[in-house]
Each structure stands twice: as C-alpha cells, then as structure tokens.
C-alpha positions in Angstrom: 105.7 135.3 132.4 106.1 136.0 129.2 109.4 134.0 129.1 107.8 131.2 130.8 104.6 131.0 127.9 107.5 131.2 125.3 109.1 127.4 127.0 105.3 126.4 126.8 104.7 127.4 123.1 107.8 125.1 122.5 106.6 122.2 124.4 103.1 122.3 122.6 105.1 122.3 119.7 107.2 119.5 120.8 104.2 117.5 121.7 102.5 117.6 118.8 105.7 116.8 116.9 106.0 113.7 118.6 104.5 110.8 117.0 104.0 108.4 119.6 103.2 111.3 122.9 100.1 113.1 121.2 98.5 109.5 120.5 99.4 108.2 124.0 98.2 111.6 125.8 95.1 110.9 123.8 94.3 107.1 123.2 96.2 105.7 126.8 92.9 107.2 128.9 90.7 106.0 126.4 91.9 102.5 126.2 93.2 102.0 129.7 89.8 102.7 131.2 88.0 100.7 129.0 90.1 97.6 129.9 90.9 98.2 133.4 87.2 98.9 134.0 86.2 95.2 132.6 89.7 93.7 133.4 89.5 94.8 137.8 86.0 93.2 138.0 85.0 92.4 141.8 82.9 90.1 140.4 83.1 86.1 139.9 81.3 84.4 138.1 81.6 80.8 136.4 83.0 79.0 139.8 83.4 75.2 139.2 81.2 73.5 141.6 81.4 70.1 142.7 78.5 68.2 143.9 78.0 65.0 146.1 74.4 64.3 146.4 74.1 61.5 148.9 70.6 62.3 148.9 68.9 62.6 145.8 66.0 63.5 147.0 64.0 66.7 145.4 64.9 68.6 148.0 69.0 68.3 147.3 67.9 68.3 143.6 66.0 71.9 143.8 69.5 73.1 145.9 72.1 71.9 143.3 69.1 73.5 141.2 69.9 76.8 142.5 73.3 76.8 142.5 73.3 75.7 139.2 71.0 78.4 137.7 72.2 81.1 139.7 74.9 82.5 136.9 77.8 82.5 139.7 78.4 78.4 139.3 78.5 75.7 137.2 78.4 72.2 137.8 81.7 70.3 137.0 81.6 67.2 138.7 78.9 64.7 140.6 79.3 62.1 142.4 79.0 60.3 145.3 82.8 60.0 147.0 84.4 62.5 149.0 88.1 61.6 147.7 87.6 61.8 144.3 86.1 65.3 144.9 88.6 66.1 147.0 91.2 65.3 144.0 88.8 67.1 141.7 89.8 70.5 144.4 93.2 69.4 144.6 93.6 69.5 140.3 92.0 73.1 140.5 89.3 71.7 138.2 86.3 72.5 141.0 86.7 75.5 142.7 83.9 74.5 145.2 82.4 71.4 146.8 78.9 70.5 148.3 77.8 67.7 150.4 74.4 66.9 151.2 73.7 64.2 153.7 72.0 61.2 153.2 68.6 61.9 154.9 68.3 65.5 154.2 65.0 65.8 152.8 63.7 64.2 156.0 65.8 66.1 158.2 64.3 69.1 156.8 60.9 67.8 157.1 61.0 66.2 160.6 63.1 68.7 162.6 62.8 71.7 160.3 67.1 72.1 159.4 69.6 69.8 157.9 73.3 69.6 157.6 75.0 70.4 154.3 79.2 71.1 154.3 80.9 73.0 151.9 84.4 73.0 151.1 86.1 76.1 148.9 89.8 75.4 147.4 91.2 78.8 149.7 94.5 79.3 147.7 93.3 82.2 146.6 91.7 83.6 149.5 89.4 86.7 147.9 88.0 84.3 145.3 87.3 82.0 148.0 85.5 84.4 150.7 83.0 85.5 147.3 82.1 82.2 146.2 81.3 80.8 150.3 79.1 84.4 150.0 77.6 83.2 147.2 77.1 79.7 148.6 75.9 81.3 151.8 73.1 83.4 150.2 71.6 80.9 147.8 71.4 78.1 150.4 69.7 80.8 153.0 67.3 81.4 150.0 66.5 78.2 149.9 65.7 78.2 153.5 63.1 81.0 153.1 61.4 78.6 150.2 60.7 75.4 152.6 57.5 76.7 153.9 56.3 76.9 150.8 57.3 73.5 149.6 56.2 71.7 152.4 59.8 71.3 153.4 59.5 72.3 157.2 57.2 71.0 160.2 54.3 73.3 160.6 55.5 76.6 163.1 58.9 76.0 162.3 60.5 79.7 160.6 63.4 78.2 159.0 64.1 82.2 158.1 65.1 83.3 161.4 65.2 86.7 161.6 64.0 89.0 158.7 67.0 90.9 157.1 65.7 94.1 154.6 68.6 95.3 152.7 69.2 98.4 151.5 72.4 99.7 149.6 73.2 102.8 149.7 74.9 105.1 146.5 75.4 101.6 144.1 72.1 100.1 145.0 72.7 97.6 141.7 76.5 96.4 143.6 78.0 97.6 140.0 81.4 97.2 140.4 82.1 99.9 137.5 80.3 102.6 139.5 83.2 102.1 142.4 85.8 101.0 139.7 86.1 103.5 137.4 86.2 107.0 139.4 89.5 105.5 140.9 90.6 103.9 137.7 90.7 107.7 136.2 92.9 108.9 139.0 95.6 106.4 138.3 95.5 106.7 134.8 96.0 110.5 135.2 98.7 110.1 137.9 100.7 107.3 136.0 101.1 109.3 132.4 101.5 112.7 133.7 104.3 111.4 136.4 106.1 109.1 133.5 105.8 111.7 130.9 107.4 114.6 132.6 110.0 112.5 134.1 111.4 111.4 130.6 110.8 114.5 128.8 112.9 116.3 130.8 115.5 113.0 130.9 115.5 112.8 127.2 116.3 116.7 126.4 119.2 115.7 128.6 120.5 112.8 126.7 119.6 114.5 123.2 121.5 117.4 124.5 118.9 120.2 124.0 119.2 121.0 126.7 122.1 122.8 126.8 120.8 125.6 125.1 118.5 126.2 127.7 120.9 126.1 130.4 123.1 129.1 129.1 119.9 131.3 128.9 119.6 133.5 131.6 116.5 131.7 132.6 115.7 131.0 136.0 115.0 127.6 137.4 111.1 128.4 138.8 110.6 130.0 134.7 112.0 126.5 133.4 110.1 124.4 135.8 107.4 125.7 134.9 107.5 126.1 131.5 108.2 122.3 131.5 105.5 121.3 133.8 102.2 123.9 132.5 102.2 122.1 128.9 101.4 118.5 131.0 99.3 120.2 133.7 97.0 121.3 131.4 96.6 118.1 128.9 96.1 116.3 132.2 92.7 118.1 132.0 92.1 117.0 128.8 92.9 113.0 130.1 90.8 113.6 132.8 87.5 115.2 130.3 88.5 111.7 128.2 88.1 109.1 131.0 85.0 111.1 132.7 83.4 111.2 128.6 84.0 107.7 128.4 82.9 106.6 131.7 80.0 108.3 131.4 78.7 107.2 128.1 80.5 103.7 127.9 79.8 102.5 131.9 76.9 104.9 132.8 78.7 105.9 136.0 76.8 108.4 138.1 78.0 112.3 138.3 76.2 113.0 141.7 78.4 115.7 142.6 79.7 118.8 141.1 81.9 118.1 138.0 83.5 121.8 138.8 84.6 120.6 141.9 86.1 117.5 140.4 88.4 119.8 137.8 89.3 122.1 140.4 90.7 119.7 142.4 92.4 118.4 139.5 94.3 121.3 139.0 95.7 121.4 142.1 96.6 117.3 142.2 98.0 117.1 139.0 101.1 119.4 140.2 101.4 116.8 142.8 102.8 114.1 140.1 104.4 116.8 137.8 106.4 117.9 141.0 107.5 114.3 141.7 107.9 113.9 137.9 110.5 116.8 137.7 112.2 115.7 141.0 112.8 111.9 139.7 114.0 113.6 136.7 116.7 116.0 138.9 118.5 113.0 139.8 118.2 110.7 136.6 121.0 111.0 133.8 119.0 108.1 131.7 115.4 108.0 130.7 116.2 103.9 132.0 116.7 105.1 135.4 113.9 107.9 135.8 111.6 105.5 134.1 112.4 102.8 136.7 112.5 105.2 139.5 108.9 106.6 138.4 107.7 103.2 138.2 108.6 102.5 141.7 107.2 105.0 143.4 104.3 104.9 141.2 103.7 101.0 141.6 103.2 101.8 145.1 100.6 104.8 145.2 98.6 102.4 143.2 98.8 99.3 145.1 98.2 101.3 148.6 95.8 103.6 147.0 92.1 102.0 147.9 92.3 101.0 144.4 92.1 97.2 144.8 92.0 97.3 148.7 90.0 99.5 151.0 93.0 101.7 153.2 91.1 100.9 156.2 91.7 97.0 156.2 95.6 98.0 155.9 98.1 97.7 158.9 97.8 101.1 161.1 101.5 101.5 159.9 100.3 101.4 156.4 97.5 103.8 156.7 99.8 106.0 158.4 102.5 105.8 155.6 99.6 106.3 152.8 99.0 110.2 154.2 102.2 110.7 151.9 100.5 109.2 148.9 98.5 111.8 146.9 96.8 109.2 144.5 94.7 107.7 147.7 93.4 111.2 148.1 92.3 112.1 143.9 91.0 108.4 144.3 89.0 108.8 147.4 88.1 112.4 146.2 86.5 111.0 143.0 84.7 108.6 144.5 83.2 110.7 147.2 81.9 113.2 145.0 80.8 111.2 141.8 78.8 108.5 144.0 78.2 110.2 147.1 77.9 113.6 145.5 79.8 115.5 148.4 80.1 119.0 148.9 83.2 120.9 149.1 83.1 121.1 153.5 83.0 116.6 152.9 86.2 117.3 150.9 88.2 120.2 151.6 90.6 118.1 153.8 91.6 116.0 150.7 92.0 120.1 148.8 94.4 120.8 151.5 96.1 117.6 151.4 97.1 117.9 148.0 97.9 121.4 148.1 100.2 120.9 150.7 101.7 118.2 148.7 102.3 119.7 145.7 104.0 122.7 147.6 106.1 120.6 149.1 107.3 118.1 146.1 107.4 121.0 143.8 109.7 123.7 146.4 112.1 120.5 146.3 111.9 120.1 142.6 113.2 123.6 142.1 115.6 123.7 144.6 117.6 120.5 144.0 117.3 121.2 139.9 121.1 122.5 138.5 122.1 123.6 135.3 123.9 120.8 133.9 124.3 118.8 130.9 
C-alpha cells in the first residue's frame, strides 16, 4: 500500500498543479447545478394563447379572464376567424387556440354546460400535453364557479364528482426538489468518467508514462493509484452540489445523508472503472474523449433524468440495468425526497457494487504496459 499512496501523493500533486483541473473539479458542480437546475425546468410558463370569442358575453370574458391571469398564458391574438388563427398556429406565433361558441353564456345558463374547442400547435408534443393540462384545469375551475355566478340552472352540479388532491413528497410540484438530486448524479458521473479517461490518455501522449511502466509496479497498484485521487474529490463534488442545493434550491434531505455518501463511494468506482477501461484502448485524449462522451451521452439520456424509465420500451428498461447513473439517480431521489431506509435501497447498493467489480476486474486485466 505504501507504493500505491506514493502514485496518489503524485497525482494530488498533479492536480493541484494543473491550472484548469482544480478549478473545474471545483467550480463545474457549482455552476452546472445552478444552471441545469433553472435550465431543465418542467415547467411552462408564458404560452401564446389565441382567443376567438364568438361570444362576448361575461361569461367568455371571465374565461379568457382566467386564462389570462393565471401566469401559464398570455393573450397574443383575438379575433373572430378561425383561419387567421389557424395561420397565427401555423407561424408559431400562438402556441394555443380557444373558441367559444356563439351562445355560450346561454348554453351555460339554460342546459347547465357549453361547448368550447381548443386547439394546441403539437410539434412539440411535451409542451403541448402541459399547456392542454393547463387549459384543462382552469376551464374545470371555472366550471366549479358557475353556481356561484348564476351561471347554471338551479340543481345542476356542473362539478361532477369532487376530486381532493393530495401530493405526496413535493406537495408544492417544485420541479427543483425532483431536478436537482438527479442533476448531482450526472454531474458526478460525467467529470469523474472524463477526467480519469484523459488523465491517464494524456500521461501517454506526454510520455510520462513510461517511467512508470519500467517500475516494477503492478497493474492493480497503478490502477489504483490513478483512480483513489478522483474517487475521493468525487466526494468533495458531491458535498459541493448537495451544499448548493441545499442552500440555493432548498431541496429536502429526508433521508440519511450517511447513506447517500456511502453509496457514493461505492458508485463512483463504477465511472472510474469505465474511465480507466476507455482509457486501455485510447492512444489520443481525441478518441477516449469521444468514446467517454458516447457512452456517457447515453447513461444520461436513459437515466430517468429527463424521462421516467418506466414509460421506456421494455427493451430499453431492460438495457438500462447496465447503466449505473439510473441507479445513483434513482438512489438520490429515493432517499433525499422519500427519505428511504437502507432495506428501500440496498438493491441499488448491490447493483453498483456489482458493477464496479465487474468494469473495474476488466480495467485491470485488459491494461498493458505500453507507451
């Protein structure tokens, strides 16, 4: 061991030699979090909402009202013809369209419902399903005012059934609360993964490395060596992002922040492993950069990140068991929001255990000596 704390004493030293790592290891969680946390927002707001009020009646007046005032759209075009709205959607310039009917104010008094069509420009499908939400629960809110405004012929429940909501974990629907836990998993995985992929790369193009390879060191000593340096600043990314989503976004620490650094420890040698193994078969810091980025680009985009895992194809669910960011993603989550014990968990322990065994066994046994 003590060879092995002699190749970490001259990475440290390394490290902090290097002008532009110590700043990255340091700054990068900072600012990524910060700007991925604001930038990934599940919530839209300021939709362009077209109106055609064939009405005009205080009744369609106190709806465009509420659309109007409820901070999610804003009125970008009136009128009172369907094909100039329609060009209005076509143009991008309205992102939705309402129609009330002509006699809606007397539907709604005489028979107790009326008929209003809305039309949402569905290229981009997400943005489209949230605003027709948004549509759908302000004109149901409406609904449950008519009694009150004399809107609705007397025994008529325009409400329907009685819905009491109640949301469980993130009962404010703050994005930043699910965001951010998953945010610092992937901002740990991608610098840790890129950084000991081209350090290794780049001794070999310097030619450093050569002195190392006519020691009588052994490949496990230099493995780790390389890798215990980046395992432990990990830690120190990881304090970062939890410090700054804790005082910055207010995220909740339900669980036990123990158990989140203990699993840490054992994930991080999941992307050090694959790190050192995309660096066993680069000759360029080009191509292990490019190769990192690869594999790396898909943990992200299949990690639950962006897209819950269980609305993927079963094929792609299946695949992401061989992904260890969807597990450090799912982990946080669980246990900052949900505060979960270590039996909720201890499958995703043994995941990435198994992982990093298994990724870092081929690390050391396809690494050779060479120049």
């Amino acid at each position: 061991m003590r060879t092995v704390l002699f190749l970490v004493q001259k990475e440290f030293l390394q490290i902090f030699r290097n002008r532009t790592m110590l700043p990255l290891l340091i700054f990068m969680p900072v600012v990524q979090t910060l700007l991925l946390s604001f930038a990934a927002n599940y919530e839209i707001k300021n939709l362009s909402l077209g109106v055609i009020d064939h009405d005009l009646s205080p009744a369609s007046r106190r709806l465009v009202n509420k659309f109007s005032s409820s901070g999610y759209f804003q009125v970008k075009y009136t009128g009172f013809s369907r094909a100039e709205a329609d060009k209005e959607l076509a143009a991008d310039r309205v992102d939705l369209i309402i129609e009330i009917q002509s006699d809606f104010e007397r539907a709604l008094v005489r028979e107790g419902h009326a008929n209003i069509a809305i039309n949402a420009n569905a290229i981009n499908a997400s943005k489209a399903g949230i605003a027709m939400g948004y549509a759908n629960g302000i004109v149901q809110d409406f609904r449950r005012e008519l009694p009150g405004l004399g809107l609705a012929p007397s025994g008529t429940n325009p409400g329907g059934i009685q819905v009491s909501y109640s949301n469980w974990y993130n009962p404010e629907l703050n994005y930043k609360y699910f965001m951010v836990p998953g945010i610092l998993g992937e901002i740990v995985s991608l610098i840790i993964c890129f950084l000991t992929a081209l350090n290794i790369v780049r001794e070999r193009e310097m030619g450093t490395i050569d002195q190392l390879n006519v020691t009588p060191l052994r490949k496990w000593q230099f493995i780790l060596g390389k890798l215990l340096p980046f395992w432990m600043l990990s830690q120190v990314m990881l304090a970062l992002g939890l410090t700054v989503g804790y005082l910055v976004f207010h995220i909740p620490m339900e669980g036990s922040l123990l158990m989140v650094f203990g699993f840490s420890l054992l994930f991080a040698p999941c992307m050090l492993g694959l790190g050192f193994l995309i660096s066993n078969f680069a000759d360029t810091q080009q191509q292990a950069m490019l190769t990192a980025w690869f594999f790396l680009v898909v943990f992200i985009l299949m990690c639950g990140l962006f897209t819950p895992v269980e609305s993927m194809p079963l094929w792609a669910q299946r695949a992401n068991w061989l992904n260890p960011v969807q597990y450090f993603v799912s982990f946080m989550r669980m246990v900052l929001m949900k505060g979960a014990t270590f039996a909720d968990v201890r499958g995703h322990f043994a995941s990435v255990l198994a992982y990093g065994i298994v990724v870092n066994g081929l690390a050391v046994w396809t690494y050779r000596k060479r120049s």
